[in-house]
N, CA, C and O atoms as a GROMACS GRO file, in nm:
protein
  360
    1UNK      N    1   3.164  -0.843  -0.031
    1UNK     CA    2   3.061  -0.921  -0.096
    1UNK      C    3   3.045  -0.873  -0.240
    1UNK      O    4   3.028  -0.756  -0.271
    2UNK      N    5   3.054  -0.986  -0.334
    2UNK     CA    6   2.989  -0.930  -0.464
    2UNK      C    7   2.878  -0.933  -0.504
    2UNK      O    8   2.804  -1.032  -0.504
    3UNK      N    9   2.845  -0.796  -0.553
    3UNK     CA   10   2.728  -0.788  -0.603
    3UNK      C   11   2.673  -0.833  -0.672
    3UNK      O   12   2.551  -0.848  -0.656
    4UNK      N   13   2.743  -0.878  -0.790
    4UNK     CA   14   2.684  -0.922  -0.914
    4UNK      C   15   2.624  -1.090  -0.845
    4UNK      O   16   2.547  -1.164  -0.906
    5UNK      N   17   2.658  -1.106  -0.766
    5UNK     CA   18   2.576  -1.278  -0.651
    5UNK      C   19   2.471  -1.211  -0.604
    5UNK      O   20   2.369  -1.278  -0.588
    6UNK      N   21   2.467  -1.091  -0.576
    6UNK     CA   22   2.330  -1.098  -0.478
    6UNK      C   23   2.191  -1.104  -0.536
    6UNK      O   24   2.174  -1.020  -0.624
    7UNK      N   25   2.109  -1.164  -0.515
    7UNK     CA   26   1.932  -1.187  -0.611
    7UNK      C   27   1.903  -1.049  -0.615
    7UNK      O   28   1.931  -0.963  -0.531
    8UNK      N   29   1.825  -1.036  -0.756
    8UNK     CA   30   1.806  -0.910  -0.763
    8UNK      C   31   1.599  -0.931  -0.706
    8UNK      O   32   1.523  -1.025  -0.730
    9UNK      N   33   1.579  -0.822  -0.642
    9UNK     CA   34   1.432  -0.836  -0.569
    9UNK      C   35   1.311  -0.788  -0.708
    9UNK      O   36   1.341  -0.688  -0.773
   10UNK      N   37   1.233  -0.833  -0.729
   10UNK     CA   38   1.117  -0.810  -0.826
   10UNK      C   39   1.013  -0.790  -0.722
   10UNK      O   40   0.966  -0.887  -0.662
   11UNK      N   41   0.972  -0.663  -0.696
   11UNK     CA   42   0.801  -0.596  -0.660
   11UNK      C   43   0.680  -0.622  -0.754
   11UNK      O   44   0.656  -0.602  -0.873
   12UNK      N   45   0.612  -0.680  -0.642
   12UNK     CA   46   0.463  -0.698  -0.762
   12UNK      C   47   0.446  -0.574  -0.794
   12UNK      O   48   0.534  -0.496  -0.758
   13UNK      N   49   0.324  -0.518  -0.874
   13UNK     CA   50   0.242  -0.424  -0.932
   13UNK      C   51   0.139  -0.402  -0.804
   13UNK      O   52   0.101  -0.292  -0.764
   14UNK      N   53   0.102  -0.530  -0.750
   14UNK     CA   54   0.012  -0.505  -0.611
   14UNK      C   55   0.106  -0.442  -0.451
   14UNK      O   56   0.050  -0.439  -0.341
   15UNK      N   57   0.234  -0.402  -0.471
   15UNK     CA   58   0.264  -0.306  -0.360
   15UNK      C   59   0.216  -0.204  -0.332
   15UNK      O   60   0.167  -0.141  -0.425
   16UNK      N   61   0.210  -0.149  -0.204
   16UNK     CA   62   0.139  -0.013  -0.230
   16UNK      C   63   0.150   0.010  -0.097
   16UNK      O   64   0.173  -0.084  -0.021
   17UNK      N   65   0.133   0.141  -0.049
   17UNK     CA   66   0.077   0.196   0.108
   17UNK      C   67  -0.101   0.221   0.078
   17UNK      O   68  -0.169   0.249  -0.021
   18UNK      N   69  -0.120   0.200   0.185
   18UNK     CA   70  -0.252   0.181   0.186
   18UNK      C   71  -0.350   0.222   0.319
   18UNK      O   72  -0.292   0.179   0.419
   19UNK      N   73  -0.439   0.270   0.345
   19UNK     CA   74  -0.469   0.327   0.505
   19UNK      C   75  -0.628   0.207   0.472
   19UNK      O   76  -0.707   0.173   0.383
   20UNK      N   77  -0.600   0.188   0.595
   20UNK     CA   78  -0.708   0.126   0.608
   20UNK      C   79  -0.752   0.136   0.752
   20UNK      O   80  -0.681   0.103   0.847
   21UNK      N   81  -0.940   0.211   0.766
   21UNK     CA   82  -0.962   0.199   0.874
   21UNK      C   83  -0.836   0.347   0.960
   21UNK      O   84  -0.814   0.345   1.081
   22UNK      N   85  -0.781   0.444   0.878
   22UNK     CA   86  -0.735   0.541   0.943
   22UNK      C   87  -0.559   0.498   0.969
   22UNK      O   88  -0.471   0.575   1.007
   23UNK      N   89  -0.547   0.363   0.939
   23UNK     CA   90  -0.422   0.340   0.982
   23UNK      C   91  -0.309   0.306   0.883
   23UNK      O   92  -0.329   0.200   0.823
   24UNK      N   93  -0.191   0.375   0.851
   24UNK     CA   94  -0.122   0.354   0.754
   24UNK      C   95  -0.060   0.178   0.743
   24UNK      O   96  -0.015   0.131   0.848
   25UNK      N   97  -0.060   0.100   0.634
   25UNK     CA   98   0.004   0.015   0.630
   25UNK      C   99   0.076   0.022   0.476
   25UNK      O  100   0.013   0.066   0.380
   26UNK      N  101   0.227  -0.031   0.466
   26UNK     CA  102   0.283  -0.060   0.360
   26UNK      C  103   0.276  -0.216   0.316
   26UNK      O  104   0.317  -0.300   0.397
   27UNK      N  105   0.229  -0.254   0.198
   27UNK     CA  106   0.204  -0.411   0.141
   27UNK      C  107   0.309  -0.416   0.077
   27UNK      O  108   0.335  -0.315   0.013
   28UNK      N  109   0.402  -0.525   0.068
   28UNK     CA  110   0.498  -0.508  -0.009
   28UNK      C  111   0.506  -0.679  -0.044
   28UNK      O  112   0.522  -0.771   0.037
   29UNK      N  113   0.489  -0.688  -0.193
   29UNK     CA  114   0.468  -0.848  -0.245
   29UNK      C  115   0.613  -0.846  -0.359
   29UNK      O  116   0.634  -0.765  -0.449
   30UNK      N  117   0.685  -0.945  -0.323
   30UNK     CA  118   0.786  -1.007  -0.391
   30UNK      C  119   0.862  -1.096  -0.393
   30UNK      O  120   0.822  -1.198  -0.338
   31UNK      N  121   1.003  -1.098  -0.457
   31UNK     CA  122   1.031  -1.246  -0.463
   31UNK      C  123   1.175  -1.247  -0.531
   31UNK      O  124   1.177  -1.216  -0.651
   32UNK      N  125   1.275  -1.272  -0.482
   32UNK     CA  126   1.380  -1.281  -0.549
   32UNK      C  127   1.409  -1.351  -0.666
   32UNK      O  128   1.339  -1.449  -0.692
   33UNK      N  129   1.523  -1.310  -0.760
   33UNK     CA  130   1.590  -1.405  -0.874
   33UNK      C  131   1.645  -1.561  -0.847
   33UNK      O  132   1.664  -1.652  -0.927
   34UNK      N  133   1.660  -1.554  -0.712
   34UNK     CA  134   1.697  -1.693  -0.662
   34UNK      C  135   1.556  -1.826  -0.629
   34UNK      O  136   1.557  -1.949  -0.640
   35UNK      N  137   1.468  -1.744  -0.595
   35UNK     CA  138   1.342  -1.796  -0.550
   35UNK      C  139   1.205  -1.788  -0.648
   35UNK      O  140   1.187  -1.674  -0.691
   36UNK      N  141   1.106  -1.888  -0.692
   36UNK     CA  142   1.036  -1.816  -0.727
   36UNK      C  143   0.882  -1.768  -0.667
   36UNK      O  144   0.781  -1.733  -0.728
   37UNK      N  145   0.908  -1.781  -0.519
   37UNK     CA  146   0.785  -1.778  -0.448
   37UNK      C  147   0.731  -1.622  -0.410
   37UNK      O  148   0.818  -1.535  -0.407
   38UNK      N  149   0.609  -1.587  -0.386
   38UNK     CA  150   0.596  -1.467  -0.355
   38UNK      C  151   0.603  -1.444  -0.225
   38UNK      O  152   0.572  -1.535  -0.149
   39UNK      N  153   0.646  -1.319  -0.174
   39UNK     CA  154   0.641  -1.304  -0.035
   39UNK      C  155   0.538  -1.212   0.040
   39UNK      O  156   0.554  -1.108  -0.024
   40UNK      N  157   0.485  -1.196   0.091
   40UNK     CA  158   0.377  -1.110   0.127
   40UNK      C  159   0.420  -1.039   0.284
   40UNK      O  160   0.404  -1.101   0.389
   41UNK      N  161   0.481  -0.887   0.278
   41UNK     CA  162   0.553  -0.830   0.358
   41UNK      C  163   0.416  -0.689   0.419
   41UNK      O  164   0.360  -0.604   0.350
   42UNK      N  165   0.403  -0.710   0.544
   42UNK     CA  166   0.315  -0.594   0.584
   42UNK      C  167   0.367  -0.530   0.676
   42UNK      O  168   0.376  -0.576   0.790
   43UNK      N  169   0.420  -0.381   0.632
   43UNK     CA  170   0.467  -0.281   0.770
   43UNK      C  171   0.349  -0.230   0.828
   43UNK      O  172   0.256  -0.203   0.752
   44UNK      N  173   0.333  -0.211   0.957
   44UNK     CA  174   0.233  -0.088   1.046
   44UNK      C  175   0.297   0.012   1.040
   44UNK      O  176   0.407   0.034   0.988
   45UNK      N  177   0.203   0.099   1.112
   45UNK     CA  178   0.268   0.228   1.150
   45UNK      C  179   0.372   0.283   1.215
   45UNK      O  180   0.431   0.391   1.205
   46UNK      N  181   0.390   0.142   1.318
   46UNK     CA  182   0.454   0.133   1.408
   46UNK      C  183   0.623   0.105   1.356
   46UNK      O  184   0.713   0.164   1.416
   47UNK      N  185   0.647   0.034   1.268
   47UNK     CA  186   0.741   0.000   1.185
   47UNK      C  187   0.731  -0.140   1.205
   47UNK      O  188   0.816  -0.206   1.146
   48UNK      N  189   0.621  -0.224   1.296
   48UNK     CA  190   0.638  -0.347   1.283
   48UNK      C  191   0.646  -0.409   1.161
   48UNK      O  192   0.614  -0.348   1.059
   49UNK      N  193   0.688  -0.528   1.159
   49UNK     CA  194   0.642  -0.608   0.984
   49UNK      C  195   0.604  -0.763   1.036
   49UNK      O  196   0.640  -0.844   1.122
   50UNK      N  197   0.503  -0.751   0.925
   50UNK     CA  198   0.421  -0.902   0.911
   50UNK      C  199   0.428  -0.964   0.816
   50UNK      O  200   0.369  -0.918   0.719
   51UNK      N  201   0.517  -1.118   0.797
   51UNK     CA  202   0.542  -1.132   0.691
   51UNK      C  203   0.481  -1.273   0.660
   51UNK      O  204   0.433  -1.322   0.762
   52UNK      N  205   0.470  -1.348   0.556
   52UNK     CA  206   0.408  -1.427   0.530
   52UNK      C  207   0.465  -1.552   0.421
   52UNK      O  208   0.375  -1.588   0.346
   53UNK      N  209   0.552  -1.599   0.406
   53UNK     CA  210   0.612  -1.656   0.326
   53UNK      C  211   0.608  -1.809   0.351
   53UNK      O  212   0.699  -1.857   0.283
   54UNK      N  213   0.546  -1.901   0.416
   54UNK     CA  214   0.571  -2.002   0.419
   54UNK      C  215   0.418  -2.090   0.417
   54UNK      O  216   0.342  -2.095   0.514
   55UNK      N  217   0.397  -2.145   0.306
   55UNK     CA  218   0.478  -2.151   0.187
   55UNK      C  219   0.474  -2.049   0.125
   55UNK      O  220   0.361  -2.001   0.136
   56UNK      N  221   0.576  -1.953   0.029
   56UNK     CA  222   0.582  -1.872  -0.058
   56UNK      C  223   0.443  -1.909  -0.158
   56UNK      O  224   0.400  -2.021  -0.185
   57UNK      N  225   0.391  -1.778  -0.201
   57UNK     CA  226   0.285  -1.826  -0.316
   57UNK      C  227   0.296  -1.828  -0.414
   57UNK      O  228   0.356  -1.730  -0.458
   58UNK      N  229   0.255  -1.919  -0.505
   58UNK     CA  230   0.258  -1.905  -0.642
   58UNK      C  231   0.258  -1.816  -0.739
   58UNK      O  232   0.325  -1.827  -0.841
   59UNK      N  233   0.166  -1.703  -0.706
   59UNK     CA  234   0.195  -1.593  -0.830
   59UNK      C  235   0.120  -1.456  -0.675
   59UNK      O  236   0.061  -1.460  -0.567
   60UNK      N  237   0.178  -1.362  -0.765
   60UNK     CA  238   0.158  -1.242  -0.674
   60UNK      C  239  -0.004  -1.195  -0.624
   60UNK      O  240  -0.050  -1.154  -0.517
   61UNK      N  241  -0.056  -1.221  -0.743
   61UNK     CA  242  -0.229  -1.226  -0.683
   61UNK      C  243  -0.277  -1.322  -0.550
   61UNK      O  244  -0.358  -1.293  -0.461
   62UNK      N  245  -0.221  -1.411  -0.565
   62UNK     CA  246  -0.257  -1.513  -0.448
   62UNK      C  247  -0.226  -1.445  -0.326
   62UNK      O  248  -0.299  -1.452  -0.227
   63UNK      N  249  -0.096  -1.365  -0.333
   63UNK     CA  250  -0.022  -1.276  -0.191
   63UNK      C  251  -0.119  -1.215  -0.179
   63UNK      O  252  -0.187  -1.262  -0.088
   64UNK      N  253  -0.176  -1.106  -0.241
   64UNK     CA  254  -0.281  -0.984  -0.215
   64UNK      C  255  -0.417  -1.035  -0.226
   64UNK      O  256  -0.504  -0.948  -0.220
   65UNK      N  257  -0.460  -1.169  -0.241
   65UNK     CA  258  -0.569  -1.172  -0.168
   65UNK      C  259  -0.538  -1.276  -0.054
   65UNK      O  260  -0.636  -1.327   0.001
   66UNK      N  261  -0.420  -1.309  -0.015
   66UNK     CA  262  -0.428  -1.412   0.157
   66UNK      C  263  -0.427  -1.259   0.227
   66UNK      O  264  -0.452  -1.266   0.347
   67UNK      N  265  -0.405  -1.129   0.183
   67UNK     CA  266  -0.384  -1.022   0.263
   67UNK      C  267  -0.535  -0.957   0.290
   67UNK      O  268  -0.582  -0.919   0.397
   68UNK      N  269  -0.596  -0.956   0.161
   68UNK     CA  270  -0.743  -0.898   0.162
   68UNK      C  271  -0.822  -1.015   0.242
   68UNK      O  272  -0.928  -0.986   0.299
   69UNK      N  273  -0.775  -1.136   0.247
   69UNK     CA  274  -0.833  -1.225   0.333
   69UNK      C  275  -0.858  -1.206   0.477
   69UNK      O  276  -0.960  -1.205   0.546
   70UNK      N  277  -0.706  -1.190   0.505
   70UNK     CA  278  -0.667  -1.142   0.616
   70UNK      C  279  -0.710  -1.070   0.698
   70UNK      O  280  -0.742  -1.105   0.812
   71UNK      N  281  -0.722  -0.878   0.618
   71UNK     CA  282  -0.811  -0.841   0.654
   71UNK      C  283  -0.962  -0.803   0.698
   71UNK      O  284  -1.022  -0.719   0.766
   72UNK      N  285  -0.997  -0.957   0.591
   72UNK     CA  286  -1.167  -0.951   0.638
   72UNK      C  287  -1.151  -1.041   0.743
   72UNK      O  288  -1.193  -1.008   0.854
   73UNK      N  289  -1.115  -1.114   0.732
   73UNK     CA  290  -1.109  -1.242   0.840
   73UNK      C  291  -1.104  -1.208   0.999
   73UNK      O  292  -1.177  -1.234   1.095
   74UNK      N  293  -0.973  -1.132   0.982
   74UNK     CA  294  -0.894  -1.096   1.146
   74UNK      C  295  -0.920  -0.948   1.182
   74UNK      O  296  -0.948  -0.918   1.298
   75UNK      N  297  -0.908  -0.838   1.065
   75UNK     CA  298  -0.926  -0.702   1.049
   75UNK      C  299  -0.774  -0.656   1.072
   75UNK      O  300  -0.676  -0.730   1.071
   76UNK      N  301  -0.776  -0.544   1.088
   76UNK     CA  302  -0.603  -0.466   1.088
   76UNK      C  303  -0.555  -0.518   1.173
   76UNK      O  304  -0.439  -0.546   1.143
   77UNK      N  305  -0.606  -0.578   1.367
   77UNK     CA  306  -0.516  -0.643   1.440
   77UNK      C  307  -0.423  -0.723   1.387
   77UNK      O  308  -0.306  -0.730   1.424
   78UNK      N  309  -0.474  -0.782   1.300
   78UNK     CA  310  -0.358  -0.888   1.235
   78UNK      C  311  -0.231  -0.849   1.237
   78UNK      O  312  -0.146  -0.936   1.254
   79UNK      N  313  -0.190  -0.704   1.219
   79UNK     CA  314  -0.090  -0.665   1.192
   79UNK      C  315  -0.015  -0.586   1.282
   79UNK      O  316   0.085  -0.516   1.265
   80UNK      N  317  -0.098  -0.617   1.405
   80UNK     CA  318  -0.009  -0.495   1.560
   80UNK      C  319  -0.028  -0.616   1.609
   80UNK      O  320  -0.106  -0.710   1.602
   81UNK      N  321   0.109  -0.566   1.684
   81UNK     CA  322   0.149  -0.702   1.841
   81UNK      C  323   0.078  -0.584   1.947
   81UNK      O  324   0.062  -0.462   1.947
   82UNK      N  325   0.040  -0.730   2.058
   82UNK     CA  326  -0.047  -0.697   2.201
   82UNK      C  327  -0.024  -0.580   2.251
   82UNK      O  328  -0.103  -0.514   2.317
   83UNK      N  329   0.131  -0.540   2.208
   83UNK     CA  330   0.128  -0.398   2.268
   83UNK      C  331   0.074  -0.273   2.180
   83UNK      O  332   0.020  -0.170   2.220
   84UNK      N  333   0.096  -0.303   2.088
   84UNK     CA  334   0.050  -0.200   1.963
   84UNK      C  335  -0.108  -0.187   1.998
   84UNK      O  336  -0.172  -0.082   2.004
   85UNK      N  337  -0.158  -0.322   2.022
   85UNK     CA  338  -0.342  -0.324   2.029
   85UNK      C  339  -0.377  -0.229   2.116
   85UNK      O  340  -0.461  -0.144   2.089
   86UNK      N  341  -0.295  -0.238   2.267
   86UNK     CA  342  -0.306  -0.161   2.349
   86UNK      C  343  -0.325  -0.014   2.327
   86UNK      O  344  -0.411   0.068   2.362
   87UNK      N  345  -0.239  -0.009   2.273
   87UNK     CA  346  -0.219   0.168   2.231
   87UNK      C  347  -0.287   0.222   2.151
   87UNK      O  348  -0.298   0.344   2.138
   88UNK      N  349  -0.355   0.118   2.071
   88UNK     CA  350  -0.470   0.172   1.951
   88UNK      C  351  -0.594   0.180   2.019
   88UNK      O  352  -0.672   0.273   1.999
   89UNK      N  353  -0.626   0.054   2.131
   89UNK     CA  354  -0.719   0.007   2.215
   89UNK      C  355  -0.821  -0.081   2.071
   89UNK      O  356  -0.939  -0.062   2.044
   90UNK      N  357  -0.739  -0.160   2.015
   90UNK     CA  358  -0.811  -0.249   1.911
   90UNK      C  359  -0.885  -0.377   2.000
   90UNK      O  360  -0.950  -0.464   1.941
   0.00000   0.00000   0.00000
C-alpha cells in the first residue's frame, strides 16, 4: 500500500483523557483529509470504543458538546456495554 494515498488524520484540540465520576475515558475528535466531518471516538477503561459519526459533525465543537450532552443526558453508562455495567454495578 502507498502511503502517500492514505488520509492523513487531524485531532481536534478537544481530545483528551479525561476521568469522570472515577472512571478513565479517552475522547478522541477527528476527521480525515479525505472527509470533512468530525468524528467523535470514546474509549472506556475497558478498551471498549463508542463512536459517533453518523452524521459526521460539522466542526469539532459540535463533537464535544453531543459528548458533554451525552454525558448529562445518559451519564458514563453511555459508554459500557451490559456487561461492563455489570461489573461497575452502574
Amino acid at each position: 500500500m502507498d502511503t502517500e494515498d492514505d488520509p492523513e488524520i487531524i485531532f481536534s484540540e478537544y481530545t483528551q483523557a479525561i476521568v469522570i465520576q472515577g472512571h478513565h475515558f479517552d475522547v478522541e475528535i477527528y476527521k480525515t483529509t479525505l472527509h470533512p466531518g468530525w468524528i467523535l471516538s470514546v474509549e472506556n477503561e475497558f478498551g471498549t470504543l463508542t463512536i459517533s459519526d453518523d452524521p459526521p459533525y460539522l466542526a469539532d465543537g459540535l463533537a464535544w458538546r453531543a459528548f458533554q450532552a451525552l454525558v448529562s443526558d445518559e451519564g458514563i453508562k453511555a459508554f459500557f456495554n451490559k456487561n461492563e455495567q455489570r461489573k461497575l454495578r452502574l
